[in-house]
VEXGU-473852 format. One line per field, with one value per atom (N, C-alpha, C): atom name; residue in one letter; x, y, z. Coordinates in steps of 0.1 Angstrom, whole numbers, plus 5000, padded with zeros to 4 digits. Last residue first. Example, Ala and Ser with C-alpha at 12.3 -4.5 7.8 and 13.67 -1.06 7.14 Angstrom:
2
fidren: [N / CA / C / N / CA / C]
ketor: [S / S / S / A / A / A]
c1: [5128 / 5137 / 5129 / 5132 / 5123 / 5132]
c2: [4978 / 4989 / 5000 / 4943 / 4955 / 4967]
c3: [5071 / 5071 / 5079 / 5078 / 5078 / 5078]
# end
This chain:
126
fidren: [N / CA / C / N / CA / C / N / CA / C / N / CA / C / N / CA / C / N / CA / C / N / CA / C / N / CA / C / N / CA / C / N / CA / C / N / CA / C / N / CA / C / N / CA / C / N / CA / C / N / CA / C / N / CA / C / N / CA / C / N / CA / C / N / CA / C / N / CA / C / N / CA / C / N / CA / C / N / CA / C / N / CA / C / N / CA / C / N / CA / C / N / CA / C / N / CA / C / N / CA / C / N / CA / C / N / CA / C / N / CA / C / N / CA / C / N / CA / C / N / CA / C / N / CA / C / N / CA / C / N / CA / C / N / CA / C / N / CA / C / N / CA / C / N / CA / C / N / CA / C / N / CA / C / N / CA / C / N / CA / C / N / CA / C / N / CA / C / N / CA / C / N / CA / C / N / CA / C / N / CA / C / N / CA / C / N / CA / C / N / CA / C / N / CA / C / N / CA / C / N / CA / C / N / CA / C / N / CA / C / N / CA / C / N / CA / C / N / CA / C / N / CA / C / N / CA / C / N / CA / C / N / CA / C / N / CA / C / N / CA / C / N / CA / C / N / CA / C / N / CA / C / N / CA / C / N / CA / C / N / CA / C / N / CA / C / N / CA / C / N / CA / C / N / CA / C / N / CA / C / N / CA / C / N / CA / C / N / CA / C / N / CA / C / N / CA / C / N / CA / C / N / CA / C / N / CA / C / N / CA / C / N / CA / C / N / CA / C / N / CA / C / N / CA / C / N / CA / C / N / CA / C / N / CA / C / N / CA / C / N / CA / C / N / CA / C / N / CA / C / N / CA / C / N / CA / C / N / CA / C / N / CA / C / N / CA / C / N / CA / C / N / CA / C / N / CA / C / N / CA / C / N / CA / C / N / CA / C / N / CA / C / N / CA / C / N / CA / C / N / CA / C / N / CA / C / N / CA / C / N / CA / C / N / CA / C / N / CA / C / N / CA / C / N / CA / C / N / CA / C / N / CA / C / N / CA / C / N / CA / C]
ketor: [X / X / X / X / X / X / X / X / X / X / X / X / X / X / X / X / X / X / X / X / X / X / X / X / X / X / X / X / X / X / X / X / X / X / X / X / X / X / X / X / X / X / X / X / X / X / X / X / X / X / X / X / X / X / X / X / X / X / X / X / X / X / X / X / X / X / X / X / X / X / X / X / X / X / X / X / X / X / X / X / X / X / X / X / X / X / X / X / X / X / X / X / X / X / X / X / X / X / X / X / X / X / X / X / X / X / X / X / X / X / X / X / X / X / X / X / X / X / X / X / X / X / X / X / X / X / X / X / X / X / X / X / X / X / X / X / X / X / X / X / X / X / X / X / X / X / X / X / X / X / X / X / X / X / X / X / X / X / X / X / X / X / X / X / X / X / X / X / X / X / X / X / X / X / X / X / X / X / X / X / X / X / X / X / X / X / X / X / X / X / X / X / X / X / X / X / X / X / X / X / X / X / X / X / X / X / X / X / X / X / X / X / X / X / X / X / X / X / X / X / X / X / X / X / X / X / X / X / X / X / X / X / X / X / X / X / X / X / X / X / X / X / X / X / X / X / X / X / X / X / X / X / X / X / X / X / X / X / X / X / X / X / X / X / X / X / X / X / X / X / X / X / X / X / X / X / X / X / X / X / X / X / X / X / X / X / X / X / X / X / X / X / X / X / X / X / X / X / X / X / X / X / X / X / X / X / X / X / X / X / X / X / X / X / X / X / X / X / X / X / X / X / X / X / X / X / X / X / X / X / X / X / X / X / X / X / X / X / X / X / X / X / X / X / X / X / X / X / X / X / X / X / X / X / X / X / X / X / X / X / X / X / X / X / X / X / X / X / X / X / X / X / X / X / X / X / X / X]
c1: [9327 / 9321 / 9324 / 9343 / 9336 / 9333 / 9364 / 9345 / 9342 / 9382 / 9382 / 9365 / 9400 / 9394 / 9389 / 9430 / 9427 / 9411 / 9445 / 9439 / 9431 / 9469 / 9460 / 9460 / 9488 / 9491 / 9482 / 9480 / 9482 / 9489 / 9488 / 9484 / 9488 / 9487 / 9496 / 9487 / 9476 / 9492 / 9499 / 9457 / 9459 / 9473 / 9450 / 9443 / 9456 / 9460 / 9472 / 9463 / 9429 / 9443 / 9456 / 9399 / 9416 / 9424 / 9381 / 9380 / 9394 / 9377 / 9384 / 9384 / 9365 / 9383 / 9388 / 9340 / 9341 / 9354 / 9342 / 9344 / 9344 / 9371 / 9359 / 9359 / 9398 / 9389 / 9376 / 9415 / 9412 / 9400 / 9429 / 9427 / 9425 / 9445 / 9448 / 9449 / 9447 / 9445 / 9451 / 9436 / 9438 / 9438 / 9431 / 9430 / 9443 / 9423 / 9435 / 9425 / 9422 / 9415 / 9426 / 9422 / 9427 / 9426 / 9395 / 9404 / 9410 / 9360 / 9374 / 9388 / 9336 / 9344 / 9358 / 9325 / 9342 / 9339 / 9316 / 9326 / 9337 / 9297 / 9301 / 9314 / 9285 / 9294 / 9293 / 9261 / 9259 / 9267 / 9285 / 9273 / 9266 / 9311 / 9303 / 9293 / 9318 / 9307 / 9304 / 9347 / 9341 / 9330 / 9360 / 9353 / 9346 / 9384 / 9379 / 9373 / 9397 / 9396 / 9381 / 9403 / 9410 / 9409 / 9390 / 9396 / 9403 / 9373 / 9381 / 9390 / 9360 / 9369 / 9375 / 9349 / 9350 / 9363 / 9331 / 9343 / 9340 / 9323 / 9319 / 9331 / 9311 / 9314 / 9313 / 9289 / 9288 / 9302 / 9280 / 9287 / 9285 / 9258 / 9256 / 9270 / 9247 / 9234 / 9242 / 9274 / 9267 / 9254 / 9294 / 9287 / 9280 / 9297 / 9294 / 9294 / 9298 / 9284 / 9284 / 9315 / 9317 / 9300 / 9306 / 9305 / 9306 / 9308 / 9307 / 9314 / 9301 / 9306 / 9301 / 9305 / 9302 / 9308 / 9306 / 9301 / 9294 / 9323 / 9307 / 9299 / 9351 / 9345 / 9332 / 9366 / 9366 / 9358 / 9344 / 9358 / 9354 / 9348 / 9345 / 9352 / 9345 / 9349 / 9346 / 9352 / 9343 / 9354 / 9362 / 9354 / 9341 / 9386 / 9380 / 9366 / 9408 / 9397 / 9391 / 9444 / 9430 / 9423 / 9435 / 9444 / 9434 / 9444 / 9436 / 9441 / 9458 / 9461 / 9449 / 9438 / 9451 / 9450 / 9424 / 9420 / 9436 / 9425 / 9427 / 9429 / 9404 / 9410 / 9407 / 9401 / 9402 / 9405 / 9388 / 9385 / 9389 / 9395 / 9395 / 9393 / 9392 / 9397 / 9389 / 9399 / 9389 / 9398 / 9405 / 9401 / 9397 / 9406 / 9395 / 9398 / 9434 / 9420 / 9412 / 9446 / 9446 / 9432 / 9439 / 9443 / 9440 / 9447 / 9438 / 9444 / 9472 / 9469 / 9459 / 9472 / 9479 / 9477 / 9443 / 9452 / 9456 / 9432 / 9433 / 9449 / 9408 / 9417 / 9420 / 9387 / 9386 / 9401 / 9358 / 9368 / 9373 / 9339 / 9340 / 9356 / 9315 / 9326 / 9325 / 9293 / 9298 / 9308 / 9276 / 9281 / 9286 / 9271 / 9262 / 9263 / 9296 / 9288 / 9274 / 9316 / 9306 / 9299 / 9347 / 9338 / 9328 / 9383 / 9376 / 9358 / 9395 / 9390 / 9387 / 9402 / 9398 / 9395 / 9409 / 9392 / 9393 / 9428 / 9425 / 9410 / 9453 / 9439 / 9436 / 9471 / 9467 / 9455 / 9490 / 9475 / 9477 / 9503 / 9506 / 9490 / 9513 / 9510 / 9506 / 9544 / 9538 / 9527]
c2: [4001 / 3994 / 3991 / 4025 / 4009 / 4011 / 4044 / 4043 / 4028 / 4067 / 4053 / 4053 / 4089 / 4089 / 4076 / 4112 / 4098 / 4096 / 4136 / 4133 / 4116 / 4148 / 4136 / 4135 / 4168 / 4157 / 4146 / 4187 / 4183 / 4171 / 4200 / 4189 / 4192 / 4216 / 4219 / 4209 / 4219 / 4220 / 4219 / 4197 / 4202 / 4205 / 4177 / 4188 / 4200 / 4151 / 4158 / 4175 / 4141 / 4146 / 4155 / 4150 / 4144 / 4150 / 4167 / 4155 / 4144 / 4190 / 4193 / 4174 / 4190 / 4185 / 4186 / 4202 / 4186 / 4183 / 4226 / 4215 / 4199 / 4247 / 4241 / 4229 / 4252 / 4263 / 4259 / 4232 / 4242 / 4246 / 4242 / 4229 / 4239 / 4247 / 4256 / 4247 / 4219 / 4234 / 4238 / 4194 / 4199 / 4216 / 4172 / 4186 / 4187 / 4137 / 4151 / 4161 / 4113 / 4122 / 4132 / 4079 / 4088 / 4099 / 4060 / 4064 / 4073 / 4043 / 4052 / 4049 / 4047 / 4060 / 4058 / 4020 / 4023 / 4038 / 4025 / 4019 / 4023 / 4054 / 4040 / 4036 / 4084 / 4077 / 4063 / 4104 / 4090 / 4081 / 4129 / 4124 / 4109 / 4153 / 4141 / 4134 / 4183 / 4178 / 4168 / 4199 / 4186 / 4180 / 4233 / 4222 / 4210 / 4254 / 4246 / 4233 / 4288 / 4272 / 4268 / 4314 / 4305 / 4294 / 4330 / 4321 / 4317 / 4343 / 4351 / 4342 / 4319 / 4326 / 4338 / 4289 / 4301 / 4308 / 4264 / 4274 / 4285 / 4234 / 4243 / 4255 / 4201 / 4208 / 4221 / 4177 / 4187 / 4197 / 4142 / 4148 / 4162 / 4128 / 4124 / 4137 / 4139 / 4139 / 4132 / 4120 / 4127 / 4124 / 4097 / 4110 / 4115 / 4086 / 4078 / 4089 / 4106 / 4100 / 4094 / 4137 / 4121 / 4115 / 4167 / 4157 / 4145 / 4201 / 4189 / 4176 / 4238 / 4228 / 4214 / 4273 / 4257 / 4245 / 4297 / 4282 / 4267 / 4319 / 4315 / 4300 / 4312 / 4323 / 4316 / 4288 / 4298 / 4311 / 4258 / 4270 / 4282 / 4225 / 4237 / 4248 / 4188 / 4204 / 4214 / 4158 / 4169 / 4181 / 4132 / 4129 / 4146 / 4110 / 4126 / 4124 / 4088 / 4093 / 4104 / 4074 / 4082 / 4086 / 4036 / 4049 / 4063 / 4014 / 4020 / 4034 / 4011 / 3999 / 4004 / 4023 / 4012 / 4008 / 4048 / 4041 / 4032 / 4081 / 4070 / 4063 / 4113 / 4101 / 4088 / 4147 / 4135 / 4125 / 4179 / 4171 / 4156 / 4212 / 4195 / 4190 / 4241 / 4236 / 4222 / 4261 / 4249 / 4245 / 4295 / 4281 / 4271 / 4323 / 4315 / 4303 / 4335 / 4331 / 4322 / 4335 / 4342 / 4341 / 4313 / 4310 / 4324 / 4327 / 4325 / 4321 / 4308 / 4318 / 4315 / 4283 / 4297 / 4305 / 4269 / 4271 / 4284 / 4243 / 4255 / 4260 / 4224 / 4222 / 4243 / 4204 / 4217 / 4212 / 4175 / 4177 / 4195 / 4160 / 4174 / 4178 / 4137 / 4144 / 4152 / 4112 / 4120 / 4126 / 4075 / 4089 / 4100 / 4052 / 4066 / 4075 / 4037 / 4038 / 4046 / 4054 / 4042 / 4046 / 4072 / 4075 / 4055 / 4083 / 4071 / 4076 / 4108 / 4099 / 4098 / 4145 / 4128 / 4122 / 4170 / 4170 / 4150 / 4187 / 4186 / 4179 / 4196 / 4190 / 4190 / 4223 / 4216 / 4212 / 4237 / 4231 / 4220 / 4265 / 4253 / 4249 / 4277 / 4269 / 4260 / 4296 / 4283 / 4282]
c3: [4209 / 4219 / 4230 / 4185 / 4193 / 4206 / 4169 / 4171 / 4174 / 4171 / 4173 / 4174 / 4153 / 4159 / 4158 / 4158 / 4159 / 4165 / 4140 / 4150 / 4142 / 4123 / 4123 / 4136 / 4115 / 4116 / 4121 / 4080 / 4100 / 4099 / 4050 / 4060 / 4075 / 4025 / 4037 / 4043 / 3995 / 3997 / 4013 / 3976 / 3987 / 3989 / 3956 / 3953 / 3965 / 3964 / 3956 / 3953 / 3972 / 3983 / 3977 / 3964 / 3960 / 3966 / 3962 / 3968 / 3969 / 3952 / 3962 / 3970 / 3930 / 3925 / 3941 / 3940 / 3931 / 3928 / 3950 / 3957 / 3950 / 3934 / 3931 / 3940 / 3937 / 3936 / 3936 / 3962 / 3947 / 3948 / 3995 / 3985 / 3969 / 4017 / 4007 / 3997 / 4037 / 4034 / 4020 / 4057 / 4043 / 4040 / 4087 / 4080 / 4067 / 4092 / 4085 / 4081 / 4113 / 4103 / 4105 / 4112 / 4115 / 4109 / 4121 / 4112 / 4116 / 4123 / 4122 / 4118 / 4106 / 4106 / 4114 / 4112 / 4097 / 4093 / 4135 / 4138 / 4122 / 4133 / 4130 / 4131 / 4150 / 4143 / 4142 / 4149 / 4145 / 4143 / 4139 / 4149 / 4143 / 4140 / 4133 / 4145 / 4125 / 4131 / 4130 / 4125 / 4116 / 4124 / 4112 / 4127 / 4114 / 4111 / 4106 / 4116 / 4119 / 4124 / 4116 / 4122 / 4111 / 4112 / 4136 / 4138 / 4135 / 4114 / 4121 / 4131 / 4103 / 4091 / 4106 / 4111 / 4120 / 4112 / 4095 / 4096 / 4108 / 4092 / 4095 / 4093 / 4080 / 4080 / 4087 / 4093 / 4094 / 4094 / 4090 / 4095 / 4090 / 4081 / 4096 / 4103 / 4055 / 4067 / 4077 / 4044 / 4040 / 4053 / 4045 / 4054 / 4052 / 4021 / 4033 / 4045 / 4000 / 4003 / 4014 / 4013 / 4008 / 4012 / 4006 / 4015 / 4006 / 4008 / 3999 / 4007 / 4007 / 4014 / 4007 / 4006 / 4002 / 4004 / 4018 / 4028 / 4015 / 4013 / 4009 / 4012 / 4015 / 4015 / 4004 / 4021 / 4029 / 4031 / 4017 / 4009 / 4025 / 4030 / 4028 / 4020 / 4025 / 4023 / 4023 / 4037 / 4035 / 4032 / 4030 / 4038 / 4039 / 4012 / 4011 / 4023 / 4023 / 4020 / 4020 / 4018 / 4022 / 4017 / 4015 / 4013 / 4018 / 4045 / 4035 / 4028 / 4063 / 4054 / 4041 / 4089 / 4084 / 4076 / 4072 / 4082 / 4076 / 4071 / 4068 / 4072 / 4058 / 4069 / 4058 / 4056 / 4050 / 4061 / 4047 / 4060 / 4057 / 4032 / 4036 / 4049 / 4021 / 4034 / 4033 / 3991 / 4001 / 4014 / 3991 / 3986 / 3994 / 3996 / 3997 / 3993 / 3988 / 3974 / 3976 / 4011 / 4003 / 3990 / 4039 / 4026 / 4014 / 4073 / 4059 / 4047 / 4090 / 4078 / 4070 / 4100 / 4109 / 4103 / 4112 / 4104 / 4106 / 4131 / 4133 / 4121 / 4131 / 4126 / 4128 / 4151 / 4154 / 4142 / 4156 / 4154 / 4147 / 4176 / 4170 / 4168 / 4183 / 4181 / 4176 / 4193 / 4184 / 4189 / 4189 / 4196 / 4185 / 4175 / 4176 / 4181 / 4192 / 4179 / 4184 / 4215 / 4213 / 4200 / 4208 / 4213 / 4205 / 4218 / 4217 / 4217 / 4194 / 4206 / 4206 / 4184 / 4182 / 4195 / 4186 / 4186 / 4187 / 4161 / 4173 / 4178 / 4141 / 4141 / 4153 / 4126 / 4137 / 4140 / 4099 / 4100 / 4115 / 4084 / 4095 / 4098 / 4055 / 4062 / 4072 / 4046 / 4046 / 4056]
# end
């Protein structure tokens, strides 16, 4: 199995940034996608970005798109989430996803994924 630890949240002022770090205990065997999701109270969760393991494609929810930055470190096994410009309805509590599918357009659905963190918290005000 599995094990996915997020790391990286907290409080930061609108237009600041972050860097959120997911460290998975095992390469995923067939490259598949690694996730970036959050959910805010009372909302369901949200696909926010993805990478695959092998060849750097990567796919972004429109409401990120150009402000956050997927990334990998494949000898690490860690997964980084670049966000910058944040807005107050980035936050949320964000999840690492592992061992998503094979293509980034199905990697946008949560039931895509077999092993979850437990969510780092990130707060964006004033």
């Amino acid at each position: 199995q599995v094990k996915v630890v997020e790391s990286g949240g907290g409080l930061v002022q609108p237009g600041g940034s972050l860097r959120l770090s997911c460290v998975v205990s095992a390469r995923p065997t067939n490259d598949y996608a690694m996730g970036w999701f959050r959910q805010a109270p009372g909302a369901d969760r949200e696909f926010v970005a993805t990478i695959m393991w092998k060849g750097d494609t990567t796919y972004y929810a429109p409401s990120v798109q150009g402000r956050f930055t997927i990334s990998r470190d494949n000898a690490k096994n860690t997964v980084y989430l670049q966000m910058n410009n944040l807005k107050p309805e980035d936050t949320a509590v964000y999840y690492c996803a592992a061992d998503g599918p094979r293509t980034a357009a199905r990697s946008q659905y949560p039931y895509e994924y077999d092993y979850w963190g437990q969510g780092t918290q990130v707060t964006v005000s004033s």
